[in-house]
N, C-alpha and C positions, 0 to 999 in steps of 0.2 A: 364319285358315286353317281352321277349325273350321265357320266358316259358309255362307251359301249364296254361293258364287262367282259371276260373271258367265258365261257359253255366250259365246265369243268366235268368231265367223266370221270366218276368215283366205282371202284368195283363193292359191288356190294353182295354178299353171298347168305345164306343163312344160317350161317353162324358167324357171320359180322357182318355189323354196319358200318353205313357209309357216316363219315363224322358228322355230328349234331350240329358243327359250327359254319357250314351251309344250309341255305333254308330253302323253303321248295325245292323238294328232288323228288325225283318219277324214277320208278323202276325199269330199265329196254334190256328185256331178254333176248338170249340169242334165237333160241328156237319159238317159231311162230305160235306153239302152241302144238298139242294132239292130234288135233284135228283140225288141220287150219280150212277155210270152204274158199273158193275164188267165185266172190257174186258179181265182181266185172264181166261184161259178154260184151258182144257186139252186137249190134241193134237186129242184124236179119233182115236189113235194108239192099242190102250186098253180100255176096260170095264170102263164107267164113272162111279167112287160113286154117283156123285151128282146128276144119273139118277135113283139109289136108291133112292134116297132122294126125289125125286117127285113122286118115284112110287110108296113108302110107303104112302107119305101125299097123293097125292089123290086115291089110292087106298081105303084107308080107312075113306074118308071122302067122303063128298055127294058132287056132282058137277053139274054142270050145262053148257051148250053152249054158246055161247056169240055172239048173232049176232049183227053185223049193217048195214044198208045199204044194206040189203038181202047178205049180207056175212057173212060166219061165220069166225070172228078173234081169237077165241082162247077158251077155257074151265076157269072155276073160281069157286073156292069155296064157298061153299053154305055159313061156318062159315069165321068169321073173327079171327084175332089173337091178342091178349094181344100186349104190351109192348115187355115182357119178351116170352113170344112162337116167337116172330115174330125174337127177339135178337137170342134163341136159333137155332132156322131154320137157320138163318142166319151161324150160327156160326159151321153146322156142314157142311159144305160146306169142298171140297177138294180137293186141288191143288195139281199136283203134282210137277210142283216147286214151291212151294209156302211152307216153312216152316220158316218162322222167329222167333220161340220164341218170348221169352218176354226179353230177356238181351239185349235187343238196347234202341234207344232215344225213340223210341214210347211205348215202356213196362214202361221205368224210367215214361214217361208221363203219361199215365194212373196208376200208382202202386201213383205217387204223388197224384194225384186227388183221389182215392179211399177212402186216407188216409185223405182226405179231409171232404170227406165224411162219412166214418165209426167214424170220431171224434164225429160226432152229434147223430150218431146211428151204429149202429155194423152191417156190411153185416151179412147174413147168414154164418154161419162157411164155408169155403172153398169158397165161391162165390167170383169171378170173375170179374170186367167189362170187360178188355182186357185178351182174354184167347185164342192166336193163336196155330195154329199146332207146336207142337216142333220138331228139325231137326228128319228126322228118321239117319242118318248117316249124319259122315261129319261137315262142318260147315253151320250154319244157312242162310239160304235165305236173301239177304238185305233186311231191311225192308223198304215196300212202303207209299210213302206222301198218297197215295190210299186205302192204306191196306183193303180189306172186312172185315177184323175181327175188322176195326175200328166203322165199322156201329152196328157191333151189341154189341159194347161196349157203341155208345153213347144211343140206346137204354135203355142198363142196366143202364146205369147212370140216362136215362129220369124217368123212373122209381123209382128208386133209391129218387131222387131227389122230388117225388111226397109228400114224407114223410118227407121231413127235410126240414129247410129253411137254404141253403147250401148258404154261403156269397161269395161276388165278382163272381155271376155271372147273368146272367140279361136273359129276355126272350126271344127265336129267333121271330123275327114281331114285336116285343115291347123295343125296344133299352134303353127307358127309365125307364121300368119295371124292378125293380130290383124281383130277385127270391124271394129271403130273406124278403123282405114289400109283395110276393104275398099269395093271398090266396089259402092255397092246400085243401082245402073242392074245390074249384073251379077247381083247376087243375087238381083234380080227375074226375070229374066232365067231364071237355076237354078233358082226355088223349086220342090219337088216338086208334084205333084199323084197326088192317092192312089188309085189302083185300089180296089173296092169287091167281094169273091165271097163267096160260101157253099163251104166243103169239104162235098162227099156223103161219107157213111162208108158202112160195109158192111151198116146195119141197115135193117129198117123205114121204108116210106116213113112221113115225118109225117104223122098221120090227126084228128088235132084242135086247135083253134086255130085260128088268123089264117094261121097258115104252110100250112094244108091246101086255103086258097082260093086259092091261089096258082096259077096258068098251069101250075105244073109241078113234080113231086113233089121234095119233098128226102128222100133216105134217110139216117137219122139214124146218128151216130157213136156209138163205144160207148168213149169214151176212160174211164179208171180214175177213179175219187172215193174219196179216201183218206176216214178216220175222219174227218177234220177238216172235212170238207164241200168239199176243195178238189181239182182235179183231180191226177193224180199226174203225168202226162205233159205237155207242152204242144205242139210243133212236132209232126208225123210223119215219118215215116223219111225222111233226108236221105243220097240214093245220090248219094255224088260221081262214079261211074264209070258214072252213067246216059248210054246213047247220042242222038244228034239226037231221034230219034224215042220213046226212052223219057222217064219222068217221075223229074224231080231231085228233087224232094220238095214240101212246100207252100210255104216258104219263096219258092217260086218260080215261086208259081202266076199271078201276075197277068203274068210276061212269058211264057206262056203262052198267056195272054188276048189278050196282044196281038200276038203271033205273033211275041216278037222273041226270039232266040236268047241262052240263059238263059249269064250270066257265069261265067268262070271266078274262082272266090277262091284269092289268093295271100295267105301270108303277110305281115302288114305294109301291105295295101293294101285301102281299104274298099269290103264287099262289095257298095254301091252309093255309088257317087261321087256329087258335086256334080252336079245336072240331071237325077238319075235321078226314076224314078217309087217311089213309097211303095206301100203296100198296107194293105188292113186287109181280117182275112178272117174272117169266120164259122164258128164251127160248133156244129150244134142236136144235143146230145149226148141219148140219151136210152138207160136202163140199162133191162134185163128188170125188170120191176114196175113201174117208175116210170109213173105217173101221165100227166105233163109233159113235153115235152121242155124241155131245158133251155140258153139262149144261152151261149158264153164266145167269145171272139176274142183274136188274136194281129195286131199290130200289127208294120211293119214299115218302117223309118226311114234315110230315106240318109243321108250327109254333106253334110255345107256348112251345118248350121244353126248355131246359137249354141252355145257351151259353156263352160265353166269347174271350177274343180274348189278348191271349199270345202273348207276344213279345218276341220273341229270336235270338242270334245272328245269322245274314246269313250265318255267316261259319259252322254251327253247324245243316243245315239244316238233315232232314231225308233224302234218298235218292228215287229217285223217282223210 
């Protein structure tokens, strides 16, 4: 009793629990959540990657303006992106504190589940679901309940999972839907494809860097960075009582983009069904003094993908 215990993962769904005769157990889902936000950035001290990274994709792809409300809120790509474009975008993103590896509780995680999944069918040789920056020096970053490179693992997993009928796990929106009894001619059918924008905020157009050669100015956001280097805010003001022609907030910028008339959310019903479109949205935050502007993005996730719901012991949590 005294010694080091076994970390037991119990699948736990809802319509069953994980056994009573373990105590302390936490729920770890697979998908990050709806709307998961990335409030990591980099200081603005120095050159952002992650302003390459916007300035390659929309450099080289067609875009377009985004107005509403006779304001214009931000630029959006003309294409949408896969599953797997949308995981890999995600996933070349770059912190500069931010290196965890894969040797903690959340690589054990995902390396388990892969194996779950390559049993039915075999990834691509060398592919990845969870595949974080490794330390450059040093020891590794702790790793976060939050992780970003957790979003674009559970993509590769949705994915992944379009193709096999992967057991104990059940549909997000559909609690009763088990994956395994669903039909993937259908789920192929549903998979999301993700909208791609920039949010303009109210500052300064961008004036150095890769994003300043750009067709078309982005004026930079001026969201809060607490002590800890991390944003304080994430979404922007979400007006549920916005009319046709006003703006409902960002959350909901991409059916904007496409000119389709933005959902009502009800209690109990999810805020993008099965077949809807994803979103993943930019924004180049940049504070008075600051040097840099500086990338973070908020990511935004329908129903119908894989899920389940772990139970592990609370002492054994990840750290946050």
């Amino acid at each position: 009793m005294k010694g080091a215990a076994p970390a037991p993962v119990v699948l736990h769904g809802l319509q069953f629990l994980a056994t009573g005769k373990i105590a302390n157990l936490s729920r770890k889902p697979l998908c990050p959540s709806s709307k998961p936000f990335v409030t990591l950035l980099n200081d603005g001290s120095a050159p952002d990657p992650n302003a390459n990274l916007i300035g390659d994709l929309f450099g080289r792809g067609a875009s377009s303006e985004l107005v509403v409300g006779r304001t214009v809120r931000g630029r959006v790509l003309n294409e949408s992106l896969s599953l797997t474009e949308a995981a890999d975008l995600l996933n070349r993103l770059e912190f500069d504190s931010y290196h965890p590896g894969s040797d903690n509780q959340l690589g054990e995680f995902w390396s388990q589940l892969q194996a779950r999944v390559s049993a039915l069918q075999q990834l691509p040789s060398g592919a990845l679901l969870y595949s974080p920056p490794k330390p450059l020096a040093g020891p590794p970053s702790p790793v976060r309940q939050n992780c970003p490179y957790g979003i674009s693992a559970y993509l590769r997993l949705w994915s992944a999972c379009l193709t096999r009928p992967v057991r104990g796990l059940f549909v997000t929106g559909a609690p009763a839907d088990l994956w395994s009894m669903a039909s993937l001619a259908e789920k192929l059918v549903q998979q999301p494809r993700f909208s791609v924008g920039i949010r303009y905020g109210a500052g300064a157009v961008i004036s150095n860097g890769p994003l300043a050669n750009l067709e078309f100015g982005i004026p930079a956001t001026a969201k809060r960075v607490g002590n800890d280097g991390e944003l304080e805010t994430a979404w922007g003001t979400n007006d549920p009582t916005a009319g046709p022609t006003d703006y409902r907030g960002d959350q909901f910028f991409d059916y904007y983009g496409r000119g389709e008339r933005v959902p009502l959310v009800t209690n109990g019903a999810p805020w993008r069904p099965p077949g809807s479109h994803g979103q993943i949205l930019f924004y180049v935050n940049q504070l008075p003094g600051q040097p840099y502007p500086a990338v973070t993005v908020g990511v935004c996730i329908p129903a119908g993908g894989p899920e389940q719901f772990a139970a592990t012991r609370a002492g054994s949590r990840i750290a946050v």
